[in-house]
N, C-alpha and C positions, 0 to 999 in steps of 0.2 A: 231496354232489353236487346234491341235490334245493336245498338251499341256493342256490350259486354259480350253478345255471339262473334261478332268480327274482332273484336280482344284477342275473343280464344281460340279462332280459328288461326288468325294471323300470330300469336304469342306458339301454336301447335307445329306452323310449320318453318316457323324460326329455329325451333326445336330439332324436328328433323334435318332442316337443311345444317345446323350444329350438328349432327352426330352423323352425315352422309360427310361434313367437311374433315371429323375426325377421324374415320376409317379411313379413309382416302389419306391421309397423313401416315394413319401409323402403316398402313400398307406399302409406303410410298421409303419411310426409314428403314421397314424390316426388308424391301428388296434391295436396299442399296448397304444394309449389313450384312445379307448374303453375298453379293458381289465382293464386298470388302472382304470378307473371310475365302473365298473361294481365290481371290488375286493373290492373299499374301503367302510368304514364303511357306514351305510344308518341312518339317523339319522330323522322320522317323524316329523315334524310340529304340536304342539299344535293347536286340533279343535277351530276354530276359531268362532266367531259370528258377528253381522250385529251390528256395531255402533251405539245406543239408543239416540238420544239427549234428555238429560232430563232440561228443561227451569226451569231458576230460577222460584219457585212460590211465588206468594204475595197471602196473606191470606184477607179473608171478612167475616165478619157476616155472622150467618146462625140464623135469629132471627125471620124466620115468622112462627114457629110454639109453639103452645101452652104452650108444659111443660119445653122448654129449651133453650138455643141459646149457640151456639161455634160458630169454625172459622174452614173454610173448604178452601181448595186452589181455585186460580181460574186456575186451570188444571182441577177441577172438576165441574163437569155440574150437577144438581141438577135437579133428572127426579122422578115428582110427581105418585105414583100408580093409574093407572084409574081404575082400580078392586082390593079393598081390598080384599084378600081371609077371605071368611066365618071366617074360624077358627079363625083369626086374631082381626076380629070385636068382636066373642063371649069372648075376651079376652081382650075388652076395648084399639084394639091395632090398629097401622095403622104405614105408613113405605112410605120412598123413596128411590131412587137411586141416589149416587155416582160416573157418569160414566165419565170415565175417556179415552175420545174416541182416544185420541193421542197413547195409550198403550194395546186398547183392555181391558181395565177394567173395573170392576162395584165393589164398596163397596157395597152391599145391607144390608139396616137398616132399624129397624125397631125398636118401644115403645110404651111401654104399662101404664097403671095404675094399680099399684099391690096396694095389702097388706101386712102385716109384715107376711102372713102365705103364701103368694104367691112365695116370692122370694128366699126359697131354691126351691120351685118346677121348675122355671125359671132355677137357678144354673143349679140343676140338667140336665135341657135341654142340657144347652149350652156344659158340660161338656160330656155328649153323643155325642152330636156332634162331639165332637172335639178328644175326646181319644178313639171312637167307633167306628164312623161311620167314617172316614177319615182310610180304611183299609190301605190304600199306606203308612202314615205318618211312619219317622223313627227316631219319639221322637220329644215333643211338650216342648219349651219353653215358662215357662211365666214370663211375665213382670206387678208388681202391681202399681198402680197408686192410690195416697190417698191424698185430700181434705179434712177435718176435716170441716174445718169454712165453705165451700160451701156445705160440706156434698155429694162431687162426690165421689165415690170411683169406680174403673176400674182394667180388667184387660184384656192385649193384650196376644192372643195364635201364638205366630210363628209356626206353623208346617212344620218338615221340609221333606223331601223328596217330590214325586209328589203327591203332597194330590191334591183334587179338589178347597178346601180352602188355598189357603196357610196362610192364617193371617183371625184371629177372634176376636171380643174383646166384653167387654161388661161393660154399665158402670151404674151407679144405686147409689141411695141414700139407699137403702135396706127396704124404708119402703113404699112410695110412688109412684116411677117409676124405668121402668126398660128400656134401652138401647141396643140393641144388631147390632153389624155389621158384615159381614163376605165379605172377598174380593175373587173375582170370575174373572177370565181372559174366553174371550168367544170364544178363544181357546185353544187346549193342548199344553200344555209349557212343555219346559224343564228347570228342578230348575236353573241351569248355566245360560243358556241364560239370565233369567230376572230377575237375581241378583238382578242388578242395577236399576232396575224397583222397585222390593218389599221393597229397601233400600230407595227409593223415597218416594212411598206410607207410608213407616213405619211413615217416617216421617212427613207425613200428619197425620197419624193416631192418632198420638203424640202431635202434636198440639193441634187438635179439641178435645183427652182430658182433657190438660191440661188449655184447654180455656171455655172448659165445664161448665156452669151455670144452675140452675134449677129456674125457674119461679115460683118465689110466691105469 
């Protein structure tokens, strides 16, 4: 009996000193896996963005107004001005909106009825606008668009960096009427984020003037 008590004393603290030798082990790996992971190289993650679905768009007539008709997406919603501003009227002009509410966007357009002595003074505007008063821009690309037989002739402003405008265009027969749209988000963006937004939109922009007609 006296035997079989010192078996089980001695087989007990075989036991524990086993499982005091095994802590101490795994103690002993896991501090030297954090070491390992804390020495090696750190290597940051590209900022990342929120995935944009952008829907195929099919294009439609925009023909219920007086001096023109193109083809506008049906992503965009066609929102009439209930107040023409003064200035606008005094300038034989009037305008709708473009809104493009899946993205936060608005083209705002607007046309006038010039004369052949009106539309460098129009030029002139459009060009203030866009290389002046856009302080943020960090260089404007343009793209010319020309019709001969329909007599459109256009031209698209990329602006790049965080302008308030990123994209301006403006399209005119140069003696008759004048065109102008400018794309506005109705929040602050970052150029990166809505890339794939403006490369959307361009190419609505592209359309409508290459589908551009003027009413005779």
């Amino acid at each position: 009996m006296i035997i079989l008590n010192r078996l089980f004393h001695f087989g007990l603290r075989y036991r524990l000193r086993f499982q005091i030798k095994m802590k101490n082990k795994l103690t002993f790996f896991l501090i030297i896996a954090l070491f390992a992971s804390c020495s090696s190289d750190y290597s940051p993650k590209p900022k990342g963005y929120f995935h944009i679905e952008l829907p195929e768009p099919v294009y439609r007539d925009l023909a219920s107004y007086p001096f023109f008709s193109c083809s506008i997406s049906n992503q965009a919603l066609v929102e009439e001005l209930k107040d023409v501003p003064e200035g606008m009227k005094e300038r034989n002009g009037t305008g709708f909106n473009l809104n493009y509410p899946r993205f936060n966007a608005k083209i705002y357009c607007s046309y006038f009825q010039i004369n052949k002595t009106d539309f460098p003074v129009f030029m002139e505007e459009i060009q203030q606008m866009v290389y002046v008063r856009e302080e943020r821009a960090k260089g404007v690309k343009e793209t010319e668009y020309s019709d001969p037989e329909q007599k459109v002739y256009g031209i698209v402003y990329e602006i790049k960096g965080d302008a308030a405008s990123p994209v301006q265009f403006v399209i005119s027969d140069s003696t008759r009427y004048f065109f102008r749209g400018a794309l506005f988000f109705d929040t602050y963006y970052n150029r990166d984020s809505i890339a794939p937004v403006l490369a959307y939109i361009n190419k609505d922009i592209k359309v409508m003037i290459e589908s551009f007609q003027w009413k005779r």
